[in-house]
C-alpha positions in Angstrom: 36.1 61.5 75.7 32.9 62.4 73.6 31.8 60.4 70.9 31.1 62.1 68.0 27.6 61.3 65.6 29.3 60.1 63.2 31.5 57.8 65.3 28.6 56.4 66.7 26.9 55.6 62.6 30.6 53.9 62.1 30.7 51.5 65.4 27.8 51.4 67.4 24.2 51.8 65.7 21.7 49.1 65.5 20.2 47.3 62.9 16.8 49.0 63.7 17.7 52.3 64.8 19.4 52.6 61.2 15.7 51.5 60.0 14.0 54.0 61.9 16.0 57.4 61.7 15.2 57.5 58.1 11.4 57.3 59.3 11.9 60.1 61.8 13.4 62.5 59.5 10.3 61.9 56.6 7.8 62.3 59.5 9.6 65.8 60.7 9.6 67.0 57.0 6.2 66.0 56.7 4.6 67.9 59.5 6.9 69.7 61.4 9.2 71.4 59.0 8.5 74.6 59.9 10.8 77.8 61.5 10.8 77.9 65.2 8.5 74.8 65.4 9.7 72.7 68.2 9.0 68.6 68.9 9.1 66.0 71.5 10.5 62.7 71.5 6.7 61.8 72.6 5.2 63.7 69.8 7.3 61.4 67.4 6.4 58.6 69.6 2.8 59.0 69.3 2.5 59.5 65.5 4.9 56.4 64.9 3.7 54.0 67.1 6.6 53.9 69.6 8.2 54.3 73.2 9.2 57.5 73.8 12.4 56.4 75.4 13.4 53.9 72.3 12.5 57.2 70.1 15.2 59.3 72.4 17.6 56.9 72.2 17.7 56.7 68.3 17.9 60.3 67.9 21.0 60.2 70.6 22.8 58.9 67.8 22.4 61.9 65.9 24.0 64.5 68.0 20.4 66.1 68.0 20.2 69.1 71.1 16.7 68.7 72.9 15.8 71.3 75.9 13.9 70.5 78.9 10.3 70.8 78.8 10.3 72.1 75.2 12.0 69.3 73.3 13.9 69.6 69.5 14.1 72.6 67.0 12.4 70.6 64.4 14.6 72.3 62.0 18.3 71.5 63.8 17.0 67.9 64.0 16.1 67.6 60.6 19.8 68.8 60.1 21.3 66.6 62.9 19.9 63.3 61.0 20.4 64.5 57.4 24.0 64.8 58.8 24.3 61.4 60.4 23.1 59.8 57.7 24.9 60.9 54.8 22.0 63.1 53.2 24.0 66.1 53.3 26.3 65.0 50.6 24.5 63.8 47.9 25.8 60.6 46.8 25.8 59.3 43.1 24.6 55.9 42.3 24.6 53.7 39.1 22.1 51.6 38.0 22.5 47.8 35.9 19.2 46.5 35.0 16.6 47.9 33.2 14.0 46.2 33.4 10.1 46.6 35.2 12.0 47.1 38.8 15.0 49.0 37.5 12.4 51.6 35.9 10.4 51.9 38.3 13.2 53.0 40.5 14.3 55.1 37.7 11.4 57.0 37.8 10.9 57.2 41.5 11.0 60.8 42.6 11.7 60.1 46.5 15.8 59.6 46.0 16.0 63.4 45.9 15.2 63.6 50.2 17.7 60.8 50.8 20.6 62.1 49.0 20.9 59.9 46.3 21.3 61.0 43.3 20.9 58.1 40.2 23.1 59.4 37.5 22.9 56.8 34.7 21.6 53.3 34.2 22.9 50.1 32.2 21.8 47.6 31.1 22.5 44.9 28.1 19.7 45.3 25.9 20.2 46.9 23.1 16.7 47.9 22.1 17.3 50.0 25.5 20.7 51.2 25.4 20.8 54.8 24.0 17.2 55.1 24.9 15.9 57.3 28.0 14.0 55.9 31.1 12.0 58.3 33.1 14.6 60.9 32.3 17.8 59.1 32.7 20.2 57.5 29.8 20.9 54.0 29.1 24.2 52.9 28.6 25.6 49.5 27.3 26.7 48.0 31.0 30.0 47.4 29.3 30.8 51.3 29.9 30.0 51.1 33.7 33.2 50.4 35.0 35.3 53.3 33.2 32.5 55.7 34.2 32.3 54.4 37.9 35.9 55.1 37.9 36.1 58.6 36.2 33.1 59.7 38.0 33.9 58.1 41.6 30.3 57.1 42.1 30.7 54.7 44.8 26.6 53.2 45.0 25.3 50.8 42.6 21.1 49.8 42.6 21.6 46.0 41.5 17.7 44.9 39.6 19.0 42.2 37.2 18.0 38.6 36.4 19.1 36.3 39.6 21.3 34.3 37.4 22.6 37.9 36.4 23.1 39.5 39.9 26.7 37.3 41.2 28.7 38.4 37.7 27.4 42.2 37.8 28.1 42.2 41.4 31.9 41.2 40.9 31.6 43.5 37.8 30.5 46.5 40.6 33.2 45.7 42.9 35.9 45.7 40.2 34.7 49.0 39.6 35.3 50.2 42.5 31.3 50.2 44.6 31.3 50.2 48.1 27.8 49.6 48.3 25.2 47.6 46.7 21.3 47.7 46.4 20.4 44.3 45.7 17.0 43.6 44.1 17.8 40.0 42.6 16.4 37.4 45.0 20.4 36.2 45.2 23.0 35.8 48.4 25.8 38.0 46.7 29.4 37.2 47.9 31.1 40.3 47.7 34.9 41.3 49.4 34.5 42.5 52.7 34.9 46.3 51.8 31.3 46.3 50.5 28.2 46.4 52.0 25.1 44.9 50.4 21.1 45.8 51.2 19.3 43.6 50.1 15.6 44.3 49.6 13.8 40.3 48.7 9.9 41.1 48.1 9.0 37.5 48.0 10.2 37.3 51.6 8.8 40.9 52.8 5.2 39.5 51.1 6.0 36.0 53.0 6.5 37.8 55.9 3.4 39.9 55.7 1.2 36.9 54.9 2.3 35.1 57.9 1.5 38.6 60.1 -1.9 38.4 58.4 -2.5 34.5 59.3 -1.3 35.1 62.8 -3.4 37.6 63.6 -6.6 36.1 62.4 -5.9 33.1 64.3 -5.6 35.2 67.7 
């Protein structure tokens, strides 16, 4: 019995083959988006940094079609990941949390290429709500649960206060998200049904500092 691609994205795929499709597909759209342009896994390899095997392997979880000696349509494999990873259908998303990160990802033009789409953002401030930021409206965060509801948006970006983040979780999950982009520096405890990214950039910066020290020292 085959598996299917999107079978695989459901059971089976790593932690770090999830982080690096998304890389592949930016790469191939940056340089090899052309028609009738074809690619090797070594050619990926080589401009990333990688193994040429680990690279096949991650894109075996895409359905992607290579041929012998000539490698992937750059085009069909651009399709083949946009498909496994969701970017086909683009996906609405809420923001709560207008502050510097939330506008910063409010004006971040980048979302477009991964299928996201933000269609609102909320927040509790009312010198902001009514207001537009980079382009999108600010409602009061009291309306976000009707809307999430009438609109079926199922993604919510969370860049509140810490001591905010646990109550406008539960508020998102009550609402109805399945998934949640956590910017507060916060463990959220959310029902099983929901997955949670979180993205902590004192412990990225922590992380690269200690890189940095290690290096030097060898």
């Amino acid at each position: 019995m085959t598996t299917t691609g999107q079978e695989k994205n459901r059971i089976m795929v790593p932690e770090p083959t999830l982080q690096r499709i998304p890389v592949y597909l930016q790469l191939l759209k940056r340089r090899f988006d052309n028609e009738g342009i074809y690619v090797s896994s070594s050619e990926i390899a080589e401009l990333l940094d990688l193994k040429p095997i680990q690279v096949r392997k991650d894109l075996e979880y895409t359905n992607a079609d290579g041929r012998p000696k000539l490698g992937y349509n750059a085009r069909d494999l651009i399709k083949s990941i946009e498909k496994f990873l969701g970017y086909d259908n683009i996906s609405d998303a809420f923001l709560v949390g207008c502050g510097n990160m939330g506008r910063a990802l409010l004006g971040y033009s980048g979302f477009d290429s991964t299928g996201i789409k933000i269609r609102a953002a909320f927040d509790t401030n009312l010198n902001i709500i009514g207001t537009q930021v980079n382009g999108h409206k600010v409602f009061d965060v009291s309306k976000f649960s009707d809307l999430a509801k009438r609109l079926n948006v199922r993604i919510a970006i969370l860049t509140v206060p810490f001591d905010k983040a646990q109550e406008t979780a539960d508020m998102m999950c009550e609402a109805g998200i399945k998934a949640i982009w956590n910017f507060a520096p916060v463990h959220l405890k959310v029902p099983d049904d929901v997955i949670v990214q979180n993205e902590n950039m004192a412990v990225s910066l922590s992380v690269l500092v200690k890189k940095l020290d290690d290096s030097m020292k060898g």
